[in-house]
Structure formats: structure tokens, C-alpha cells
N, C-alpha and C positions, 0 to 999 in steps of 0.2 A: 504493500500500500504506500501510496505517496499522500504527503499533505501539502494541500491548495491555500493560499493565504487570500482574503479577499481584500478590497481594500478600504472596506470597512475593520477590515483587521479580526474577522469572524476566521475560523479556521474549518475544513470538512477534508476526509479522507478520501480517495478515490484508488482504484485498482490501475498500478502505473501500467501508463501505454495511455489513458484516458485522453482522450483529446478537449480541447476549449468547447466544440462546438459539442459535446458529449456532457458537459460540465453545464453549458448553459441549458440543454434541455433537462435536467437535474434540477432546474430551477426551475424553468417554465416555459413548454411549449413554441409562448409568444415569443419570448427573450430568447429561443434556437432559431427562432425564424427571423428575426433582427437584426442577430449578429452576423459583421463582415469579417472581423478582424480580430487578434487577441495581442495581449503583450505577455509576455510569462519572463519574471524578473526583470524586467526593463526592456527587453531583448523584442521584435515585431517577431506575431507569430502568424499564423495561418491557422484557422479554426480547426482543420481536418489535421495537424500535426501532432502525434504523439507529444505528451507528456512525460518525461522518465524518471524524475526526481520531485524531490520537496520545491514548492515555486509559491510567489507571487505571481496571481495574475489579475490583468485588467479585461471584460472584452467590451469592445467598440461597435455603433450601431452608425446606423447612414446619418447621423446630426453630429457625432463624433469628426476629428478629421481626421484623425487613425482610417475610421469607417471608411467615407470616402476615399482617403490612398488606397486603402484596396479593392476598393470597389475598380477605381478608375485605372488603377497598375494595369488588373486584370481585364479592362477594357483595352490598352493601350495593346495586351498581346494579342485579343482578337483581331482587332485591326490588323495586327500583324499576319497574323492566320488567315486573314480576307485576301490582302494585299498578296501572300507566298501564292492563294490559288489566281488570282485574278494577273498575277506579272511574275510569272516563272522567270527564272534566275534573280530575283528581287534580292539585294543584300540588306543586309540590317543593322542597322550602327547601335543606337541605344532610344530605351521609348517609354520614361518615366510617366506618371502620375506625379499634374503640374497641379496648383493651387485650383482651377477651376477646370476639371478634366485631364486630357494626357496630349502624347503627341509621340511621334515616333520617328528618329530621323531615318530613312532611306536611301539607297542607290540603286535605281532601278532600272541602269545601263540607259539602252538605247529607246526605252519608251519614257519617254516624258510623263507624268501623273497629273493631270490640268484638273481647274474645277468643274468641266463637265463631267469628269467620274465621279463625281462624291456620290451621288444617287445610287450607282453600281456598287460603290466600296459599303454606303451602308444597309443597301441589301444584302450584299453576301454577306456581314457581320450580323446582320438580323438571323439568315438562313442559319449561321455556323452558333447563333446563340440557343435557338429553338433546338437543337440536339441535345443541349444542355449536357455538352462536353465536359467531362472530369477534369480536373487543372490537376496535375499528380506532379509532387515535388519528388527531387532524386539528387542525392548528393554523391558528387561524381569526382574522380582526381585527376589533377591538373592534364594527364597525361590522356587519358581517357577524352578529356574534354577540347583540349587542342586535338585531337584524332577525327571528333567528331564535327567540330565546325571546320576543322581545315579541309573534309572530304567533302563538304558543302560548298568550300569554295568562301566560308564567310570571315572575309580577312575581317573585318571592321571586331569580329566578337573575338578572333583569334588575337587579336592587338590585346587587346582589354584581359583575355585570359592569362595572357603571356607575362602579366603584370599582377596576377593573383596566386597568394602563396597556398600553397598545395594542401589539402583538408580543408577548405574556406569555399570553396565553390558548388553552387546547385546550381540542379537544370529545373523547368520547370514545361510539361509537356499537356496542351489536350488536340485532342483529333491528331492532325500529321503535323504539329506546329510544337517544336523546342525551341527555347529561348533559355541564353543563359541568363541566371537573376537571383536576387537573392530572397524576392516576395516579402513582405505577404502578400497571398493571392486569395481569392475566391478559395470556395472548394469543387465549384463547377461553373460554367458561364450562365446557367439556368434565371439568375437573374437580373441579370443584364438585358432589359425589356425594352428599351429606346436608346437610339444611338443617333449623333449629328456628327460627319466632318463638317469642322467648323472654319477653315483657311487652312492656307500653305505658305511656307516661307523657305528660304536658302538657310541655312545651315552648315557652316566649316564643320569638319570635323575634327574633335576634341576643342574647339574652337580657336583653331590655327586658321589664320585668313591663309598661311600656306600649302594646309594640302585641301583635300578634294571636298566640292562643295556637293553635300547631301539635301536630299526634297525634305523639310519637317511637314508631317502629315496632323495639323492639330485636329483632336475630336473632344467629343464629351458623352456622357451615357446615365443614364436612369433607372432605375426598379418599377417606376411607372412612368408610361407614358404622357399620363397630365403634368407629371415632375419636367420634361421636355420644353413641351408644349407653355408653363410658365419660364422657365430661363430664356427658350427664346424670345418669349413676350420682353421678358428683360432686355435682354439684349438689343430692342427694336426700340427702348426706350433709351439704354446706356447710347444706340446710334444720334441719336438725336442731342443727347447731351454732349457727343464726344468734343474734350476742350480743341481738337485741332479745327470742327467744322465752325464754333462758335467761337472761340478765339479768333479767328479769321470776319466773323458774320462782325465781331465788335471793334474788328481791330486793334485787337489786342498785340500780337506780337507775330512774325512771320521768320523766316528760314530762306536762305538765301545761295542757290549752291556758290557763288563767286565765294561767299564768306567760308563756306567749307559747312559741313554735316554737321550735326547735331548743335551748331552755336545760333543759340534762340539770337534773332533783333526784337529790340521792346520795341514797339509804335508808342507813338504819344499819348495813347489812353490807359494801354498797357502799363508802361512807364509811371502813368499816374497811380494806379492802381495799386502795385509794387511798391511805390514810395511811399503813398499809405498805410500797406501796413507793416512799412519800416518803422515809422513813423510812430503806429501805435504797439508796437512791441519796443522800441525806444524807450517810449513814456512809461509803460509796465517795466523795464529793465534800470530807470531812473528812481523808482520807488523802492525796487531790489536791490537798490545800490552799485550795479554798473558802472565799470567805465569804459567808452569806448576807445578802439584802437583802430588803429588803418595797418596795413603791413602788404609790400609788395606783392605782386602776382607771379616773383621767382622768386627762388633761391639756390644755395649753393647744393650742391649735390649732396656732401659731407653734410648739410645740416640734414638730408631724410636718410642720409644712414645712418646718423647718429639714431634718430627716433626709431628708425626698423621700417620707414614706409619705405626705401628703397629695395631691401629684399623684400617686404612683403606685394608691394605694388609696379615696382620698377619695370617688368617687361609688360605691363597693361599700361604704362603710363605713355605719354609723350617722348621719344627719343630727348635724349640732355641735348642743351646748346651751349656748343664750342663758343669761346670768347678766344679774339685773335692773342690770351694770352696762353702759354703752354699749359697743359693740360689743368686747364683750368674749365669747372661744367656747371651749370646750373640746368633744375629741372620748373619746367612750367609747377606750380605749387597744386600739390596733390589733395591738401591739407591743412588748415590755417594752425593748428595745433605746435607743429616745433617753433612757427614765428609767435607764440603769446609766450612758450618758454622764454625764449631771449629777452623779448620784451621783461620778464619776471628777473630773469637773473639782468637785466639790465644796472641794479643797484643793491647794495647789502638788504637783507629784509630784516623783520624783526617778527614777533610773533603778535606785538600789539599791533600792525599794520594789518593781518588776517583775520578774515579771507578777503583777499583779491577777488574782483570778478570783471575778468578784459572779456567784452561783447565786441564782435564786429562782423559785420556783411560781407563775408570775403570772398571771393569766387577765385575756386578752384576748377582744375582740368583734370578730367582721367581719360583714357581713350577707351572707347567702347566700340565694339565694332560695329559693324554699318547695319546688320543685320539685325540687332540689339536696341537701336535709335527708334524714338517714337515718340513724337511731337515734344512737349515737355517733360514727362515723365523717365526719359530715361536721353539723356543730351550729354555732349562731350567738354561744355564748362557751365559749371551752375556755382550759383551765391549761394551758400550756406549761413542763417543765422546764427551764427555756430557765437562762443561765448565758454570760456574755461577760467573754473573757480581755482583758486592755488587756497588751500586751508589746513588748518592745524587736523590731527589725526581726531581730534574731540571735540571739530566743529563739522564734522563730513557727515553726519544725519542731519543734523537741521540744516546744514545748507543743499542736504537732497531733497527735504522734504520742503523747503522752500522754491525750489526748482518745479518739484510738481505743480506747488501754488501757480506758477507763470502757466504749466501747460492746462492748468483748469480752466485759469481766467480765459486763455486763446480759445478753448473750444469750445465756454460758453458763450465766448462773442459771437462766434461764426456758427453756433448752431452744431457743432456735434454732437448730438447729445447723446450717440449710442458709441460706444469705443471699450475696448478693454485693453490688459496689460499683459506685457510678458517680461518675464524675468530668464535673460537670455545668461547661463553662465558655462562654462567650459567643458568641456567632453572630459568626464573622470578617465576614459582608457585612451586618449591621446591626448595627452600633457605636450608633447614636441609640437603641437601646432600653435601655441602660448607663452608671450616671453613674463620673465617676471617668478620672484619665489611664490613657492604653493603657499608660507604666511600671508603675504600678499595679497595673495587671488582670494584666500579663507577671509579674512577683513573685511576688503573689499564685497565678497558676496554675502557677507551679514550683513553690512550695511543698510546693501539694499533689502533686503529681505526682511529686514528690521523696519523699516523708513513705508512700507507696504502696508505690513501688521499695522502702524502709528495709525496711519491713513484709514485704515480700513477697505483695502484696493484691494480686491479678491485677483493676483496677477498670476497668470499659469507659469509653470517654471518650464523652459526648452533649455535640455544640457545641449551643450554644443555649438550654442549659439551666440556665444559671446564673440566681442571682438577680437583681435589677437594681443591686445594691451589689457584688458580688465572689463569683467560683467557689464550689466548692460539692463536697463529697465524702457521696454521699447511699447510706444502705443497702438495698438493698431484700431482707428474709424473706421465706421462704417457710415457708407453716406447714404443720401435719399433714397436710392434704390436698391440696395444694401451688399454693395459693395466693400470688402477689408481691402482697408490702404493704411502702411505704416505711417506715421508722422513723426510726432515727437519722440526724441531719445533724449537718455540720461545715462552718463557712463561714468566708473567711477574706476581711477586708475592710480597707483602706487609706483609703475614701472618709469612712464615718461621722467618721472623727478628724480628717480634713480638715473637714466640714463643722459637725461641732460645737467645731473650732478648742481640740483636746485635745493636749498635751503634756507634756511630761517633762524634767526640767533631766537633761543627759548626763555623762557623767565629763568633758567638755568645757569643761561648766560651758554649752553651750550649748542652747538648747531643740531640743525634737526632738519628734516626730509617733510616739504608740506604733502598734503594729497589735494590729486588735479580730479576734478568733475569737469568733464565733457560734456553739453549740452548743448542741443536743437532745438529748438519747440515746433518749430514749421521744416527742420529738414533742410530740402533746399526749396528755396525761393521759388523756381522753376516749378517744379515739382507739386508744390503746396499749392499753386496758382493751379493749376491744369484741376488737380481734387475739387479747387474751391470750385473753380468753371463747372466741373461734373454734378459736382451736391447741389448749387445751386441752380445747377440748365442754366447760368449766366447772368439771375437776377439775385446782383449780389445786395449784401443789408447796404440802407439807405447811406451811412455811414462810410461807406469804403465805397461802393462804387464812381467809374471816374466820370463819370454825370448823371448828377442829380434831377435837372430838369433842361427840359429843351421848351422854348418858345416858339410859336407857330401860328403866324400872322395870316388872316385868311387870304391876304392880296398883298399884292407888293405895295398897294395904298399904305396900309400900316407894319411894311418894313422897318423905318425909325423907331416905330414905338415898342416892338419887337424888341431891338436893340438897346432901347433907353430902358427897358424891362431886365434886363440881362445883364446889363451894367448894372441896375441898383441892386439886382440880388450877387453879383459878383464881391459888391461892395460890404453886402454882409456873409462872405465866404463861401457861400450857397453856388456850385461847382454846376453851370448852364451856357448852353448852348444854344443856338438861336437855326431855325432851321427854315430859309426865306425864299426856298426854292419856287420856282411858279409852275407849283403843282397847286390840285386842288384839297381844301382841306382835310376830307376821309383818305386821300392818298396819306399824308403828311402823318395823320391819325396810325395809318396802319404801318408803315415803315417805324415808324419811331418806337412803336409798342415791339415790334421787332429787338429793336434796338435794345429791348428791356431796360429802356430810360424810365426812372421809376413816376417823374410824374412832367405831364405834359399841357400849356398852357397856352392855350390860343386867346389868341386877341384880335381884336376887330374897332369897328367904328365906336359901338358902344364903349366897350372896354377902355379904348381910349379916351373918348370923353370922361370916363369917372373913375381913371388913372386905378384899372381893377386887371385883373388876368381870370380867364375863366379855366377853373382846373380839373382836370382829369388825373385818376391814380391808376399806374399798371394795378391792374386784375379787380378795380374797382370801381370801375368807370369815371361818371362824371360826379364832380364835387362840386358843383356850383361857380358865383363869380365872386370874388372878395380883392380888396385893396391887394396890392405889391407886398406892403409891407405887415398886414396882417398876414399872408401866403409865407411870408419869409419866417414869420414869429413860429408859425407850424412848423415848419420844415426846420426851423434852430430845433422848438423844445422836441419833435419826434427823434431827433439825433440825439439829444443831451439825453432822454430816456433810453436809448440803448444802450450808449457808453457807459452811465451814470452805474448800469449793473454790474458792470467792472473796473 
């Protein structure tokens, strides 16, 4: 007999060999037919796989995201299975379960895969699921396994095996389709009831822009059909909000190849928008006692080996540039983080000066490959409102939990109100991927884990997920249409001050080692702007967006007055535009509600005789006609009410 731990911390016996999915119908029927997935001691397991020993286990259902990865891994092989009958000689690179279904890179020689197949690719995954094929795992040795895909002809998995240590490898087999993988999988494709390829893209493989470029095949799949049938619904609305077609409809900000990939242009409305809400995370970081700093857009090579970003980022980064003196390189800046050390060791510290907290806008470069780039959200320089605290070892909870305070206030301005936490720390069985002592990293990840409990922030913990400098407390929103998108981070690190040999004279009079908190609340700039564009379909709060009101004169008769309208509310901050085109006025009406200009004020003969604008509100029609300056008194105090809550 083995003993199962649950993790209620309840204990039950079972006859070893037991499998999860064995285990949960011991409980109930329902809870057998739920589960996709199980964990036994930490480890991802597969519901159909023996049991042999004493274990902890967890099992995972389709609301799970355990659940889902194996739902979707297991879709990604059928596809695969589809694809081997429908393009004989197909090879197969690699075909994870991504965050919202899977995808599977391919080489499928000399037939092209276009998106007129997808219709084909997800009938024959239909056909090949209705057999409700057994997914049967087999642990295989390295010798055995290179035997097997080299007869197949499948370099791309022969690469991949040739780099896996012998005893560590499974296959994973239903109908005539193996895949080498380590699962979990299903325990048969049986419920796998709706399937969508959903796009195709290019794909280097291992992601070497230098060797051979592979089709990525993205899909997604379901246990029911109506589950489909609503994501695409989603999706037909995500179309609609996408920041690149309405970024573009506002003029927000455009891409230019002269200027090269991935480097956004702000337009002028853009531009405003951005400075806004520098602007107001500024004013929030002058309360938290900030100060801000500027620091070049390079630096010296030797200053990101010092810190580790050049082994750790150096060949994704931009090539160094040579300066005509001998071997002398700077790198476009990866990371505003080793220029606030310097800044820090700039002069003696002391411990009554702490904590420091240098804030600044800096925009860095990483190169990402072309493939990778997609509108805002993933570009090759972005401004991070990045900001590192330097603090005594027994001021690094309150100034983390004072950090959360900043990313509450940001996301109840803007309206997130549904988000959780993750407590990202290190992978316990590979420590070589982490610089820094194991004291260290132990500190550090009480800290945060402490700074949570205070709070009351129920944050998941992901091993493995820390940065390669120190833990990590990461947020993930969800927006209008409930989308996860990370945002804010908070990192808490003991090594940088070690390695740039930063300290502090102590009430000891002895020197002392501060600790650095790393901090984002928006991330990057970029980045936050495209979410905010998504959450709000582009009608952002009254308060930040970059026009308030547009004035719209029914005839070019009361053009002037128009403009003498727009001056006085300029005069009182009130951020308007005047739009005097000789169109008629339901034209003017309908474009500018477009525009998601939040309120719009035509004027005419009347109007101007009794110096009034008559107002309309996006999504609430007409408001009637009132004085300029009674309209302005609105429009202040509806702003000072939203600000005022934070």
C-alpha cells in the first residue's frame, strides 16, 4: 500500500500502481470525469500514470491551468496526428500548450500549409478525436529513441534528443502518431470535442534567425462545443479592440519601416497621452518620496557584465558599438538598473539617508526577432517606468508593501478591478540558473511572502519563475473581456549591491550592503498603453485621455465662435479641439463619437448669441445647452472626482 497526501493535508491508503485518475473516482464519479491533469509531489503527472510510492498529490480540472496545459499539450499532438496523415513526410520541430491553446512548429518540405487548409486540418482532428484514441506514455533510452526518430527521418526531435540525458526521456503514442514529450497528456483524445486552427506564422528554429525557418500551426480546442463557439465570440470582440487597428483609428502612435521594426513613433495624441500618465504616476511617486533621474541610452559594456545582463542577455541584445577608440564597446542599455547603481555609489551613503528611491522613464532596447514583434506589446525599445529602492535590510517590507500601495492606487484609476498575484521564486532543483547566495535568495523570498500575508493578497506561488537576480511578486489583469496580461512587478534583490560593491556606513559606524527593490507598476510604457487601448476599446477615463472635447460648428458661419469656444476652455486646461470641416453636422456627430472624444459641443446661431455650447456625452447622448463656463465647471469637478479617489 502507498499513502496519498491530499492537500488538505487529509491522508488515504491506496494499492501502489493506483493511478490519479483511479484516486479521483474514489472520491467521486463527477471529480473522475473533470479531471485532466494531476501533480504527485510537485512533479506534472498524467491521470492514467501509475502511482509507486508515498506522494503528495494535487488533481487539476478545465478552470485549473494545470487543466488546461493538458488539455491543450494533448490537442497540440493531435494536430500533429492530423497534419502526419494529411502531408506525408511532415517533420516536426516542437508543439507546446501556449497560454490560450497550443501550436506546433513544422516542416512540411515542398507543400506549403496556407489558411485554406485549416477547414481540412480541423476535420481530420475532429475525425482522429471521435476514435477517442488512447495517448499511452513509454519511457524509452536515449539510444532507443534516437533509433526511432532518426528512421523517421525526424532531425528537428533527433537534435532535441541528442541533448537529453539518458533515463529522462518519454515517448508519448495514440493511433500511428509518437511524439517525443514529457506530458502530461490526456489519457485519450475522447474529449477533445471542438477544435479551431486559429493563424500561422514563421518560426526559426530553436529561435536562430540562422537556421531553417518552420510553419507555426496555432490552434485551440474545447470539451464542448458552446466553450468554442464563446472564445471565438471573444475573439470577434478582442478584433475590434485590437490597440494596432485603434491606435491607428486615434492616432495614437505608428511604425515606420525607414525607422526599422519594432520602434513605436508616438503621434501627437499618443504622445499626449503617455505624458499623462507620466505625469500622474510622477505625482503618486512624489508622495512616495521619489527622486527622479535621467541616465543615458548606453553604456559601457563592462558596466552589464558587471551586473550579469551581458551573459545573461548579450547575444538577444543589440550587437556592442565600437568607438574609434581601441577596444573600447558600449551596449545600447538593456536595463536602466546598473545606471541607478552608479548613480547610488555616486557618493558615501549613510544609513540615515535610507531608503533611496531613483524613479525614471528610461527606455531601453532588447532585440527580439521579427517574428516575435506585435504592435506595442512586444517592440525592440520600450520606456520602462522602472524606479529602484536602495534600503537598509529592516526597511525592505515596508518599502515593498508601500510599492504595492503605488500599484493599487494605478489600477484603481484605470479601472482594473479584477487582477491577481504571483509570487515568482526560483526553481529549488536548478540553482545554476540564479546568481546570488541561497541566504540571499531565502530573505529575499520571505520578504515577499511576508509583505502578501500583511496585505492580505491571496498571490499563487510559480517556482521557477523568478528573475535570474532575486524573487519576484508579478501582477497579472484581466481586462474587459477577460483577458491575463502581466503589469506591475516588484523584485526584490540582495545580489546587484553585492556585485556593484554598494554600501552604506551603519549607526555602527560600520559598512553595510543596502537591498535594491526593483519596480514597475505599468511595465513598459508601450506595453501598458496597447492593454489600456484593449480594456478600454479606446474610450479612455475623462482624465487621461488626449481630448476631452471637440467643438463643432454647424457652418462655417460660426467657425470663430467655435474657436473662441476652445480657447476659453483651453484657458481652463480643458484639453479641445475644434472640428470646422464643411461637412454637415450628423456627419461631424458621427466621426467624432468614433473618435471616442468623450464629449462633443456644437454650436450654432443661437449658441452664439447666449455665449452657450450645446453638449453631447459619448454613450449618453444629448445634455442640453448651458454657458462655456458653467460646461467647463463640469468637466473640472467630473475630473477632480476621479483623481480625488486616488
Amino acid at each position: 500500500m502507498i499513502k496519498i497526501t491530499f492537500p488538505d493535508q487529509s491522508v488515504k491508503e491506496f494499492v501502489k500502481g493506483t493511478t490519479p485518475l483511479q484516486i479521483a473516482e474514489s472520491i467521486s464519479p463527477r471529480l473522475a470525469q473533470d479531471v485532466l491533469a494531476a501533480s504527485i509531489n510537485g512533479q506534472e503527472w498524467d491521470i492514467s500514470r501509475p502511482i509507486n510510492e508515498d506522494a503528495s498529490i494535487k488533481l487539476f480540472k478545465w478552470d485549473d491551468p494545470e487543466g488546461k496545459h493538458a488539455f491543450w499539450h494533448s490537442s497540440a499532438h493531435l494536430l500533429a496526428e492530423a497534419l502526419q496523415e494529411l502531408y506525408p513526410g511532415i517533420k516536426f520541430g516542437i508543439g507546446p500548450a501556449i497560454e490560450n491553446g497550443f501550436y506546433y512548429d513544422v516542416d512540411p518540405g515542398d507543400t506549403p500549409i496556407k489558411e485554406g487548409d485549416f477547414a481540412a486540418i480541423e476535420t481530420k482532428m475532429a475525425e482522429l478525436a471521435s476514435k477517442k484514441e488512447a495517448i499511452v506514455r513509454h519511457d524509452i533510452s536515449k539510444a532507443d529513441a534516437l533509433k526511432m526518430f532518426g528512421e523517421r527521418n525526424e532531425e528537428y526531435k533527433v537534435e532535441l534528443i541528442s541533448e537529453l540525458e539518458d533515463g529522462t526521456i518519454s515517448t508519448y503514442t495514440q493511433g500511428n502518431f509518437t511524439d517525443l514529450c514529457r506530458g502530461p497528456h490526456l489519457p485519450s483524445t475522447a474529449s477533445i470535442k471542438a477544435v479551431k486552427i486559429t493563424s500561422l506564422a514563421g518560426a526559426y528554429w530553436r529561435g536562430d534567425e540562422k537556421r531553417h525557418q518552420l510553419t507555426r500551426i496555432y490552434g485551440i480546442s474545447f470539451p464542448k462545443k458552446k466553450m468554442l463557439d464563446e472564445y471565438l465570440a471573444l475573439m470577434e470582440e478582442a478584433k475590434k479592440r485590437d490597440h494596432r487597428k485603434i491606435g491607428k483609428e486615434l492616432e495614437l502612435f505608428t511604425f515606420s519601416p525607414a525607422v526599422g521594426q519594432g520602434l513605436p513613433l508616438w503621434l501627437p495624441k499618443g504622445a499626449l497621452l503617455r505624458d499623462r500618465l507620466e505625469n500622474f504616476l510622477r505625482r503618486i511617486q512624489k508622495r512616495f518620496g521619489y527622486q527622479q533621474v535621467i541616465t543615458p541610452h548606453i553604456g559601457n559594456k563592462l558596466l552589464y557584465v558587471t551586473s550579469g545582463h551581458y551573459a545573461k542577455y548579450g547575444k538577444d541584445s543589440f550587437q556592442p558599438i565600437h568607438t574609434p577608440e581601441e577596444g573600447e564597446e558600449f551596449l545600447l542599455k538593456p536595463m536602466n538598473c546598473p545606471h541607478h547603481c552608479e548613480i547610488y555609489k555616486a557618493f558615501p551613503r549613510s544609513y540615515k539617508e535610507l531608503p533611496l528611491r531613483f524613479a525614471e522613464f528610461g527606455t531601453v532596447y532588447r532585440y527580439e526577432q521579427s517574428g516575435e514583434l506585435h504592435g506595442l506589446t512586444r517592440v525592440r525599445g520600450f520606456t520602462q517606468d522602472d524606479a529602484h529602492i536602495f534600503c537598509r535590510p529592516d526597511q525592505l517590507k515596508e518599502e515593498f508593501l508601500k510599492v504595492m500601495d503605488i500599484i493599487f492606487i494605478i489600477f484603481k484609476a484605470l479601472d482594473f478591478k479584477n487582477f491577481e498575484a504571483q509570487i515568482s521564486l526560483r526553481d529549488p532543483n536548478n540553482r545554476e540558473k540564479y546568481i546570488g547566495s541561497d541566504e540571499n535568495w531565502e530573505k529575499a523570498e520571505r520578504a515577499i511572502v511576508e509583505a502578501c500575508e500583511e496585505k492580505g493578497l491571496n498571490a499563487r506561488v510559480e517556482l521557477g519563475e523568478a528573475a535570474f537576480y532575486g524573487p519576484k511578486l508579478d501582477f497579472m489583469v484581466k481586462d474587459a473581456i477577460g483577458r491575463r496580461w502581466q503589469l506591475g512587478t516588484i523584485q526584490v534583490d540582495y545580489n546587484l549591491p553585492e556585485r556593484f560593491e554598494l554600501e552604506y556606513t551603519g549607526s555602527d559606524n560600520q559598512k553595510h550592503r543596502p537591498v535594491m527593490i526593483h519596480r514597475a507598476p505599468f511595465g513598459s510604457m508601450e506595453r501598458f498603453v496597447a492593454v489600456l487601448i484593449e480594456h478600454t476599446a479606446g474610450k479612455f477615463p475623462l482624465w487621461l485621455t488626449p481630448e476631452q472635447v471637440v467643438v463643432m460648428p454647424i457652418s462655417e458661419k460660426y467657425n470663430d465662435y467655435a474657436h473662441e469656444v476652445a480657447a476659453q476652455l483651453e484657458m481652463q486646461d480643458i484639453r479641445t479641439t475644434v472640428d470646422d470641416r464643411n461637412e454637415k453636422i450628423g456627419r461631424k456627430i458621427r466621426d467624432n463619437e468614433l473618435k471616442r472624444i468623450p464629449y462633443l459641443l456644437i454650436v450654432g446661431e443661437k449658441e452664439e448669441q447666449n455665449k452657450e455650447v450645446s453638449v453631447r456625452k459619448q454613450g449618453e447622448g444629448d445634455k442640453g445647452s448651458m454657458k462655456i463656463t458653467t460646461f467647463a465647471e463640469l468637466l473640472t469637478e467630473e475630473v477632480e472626482r476621479m483623481i480625488t479617489q486616488w
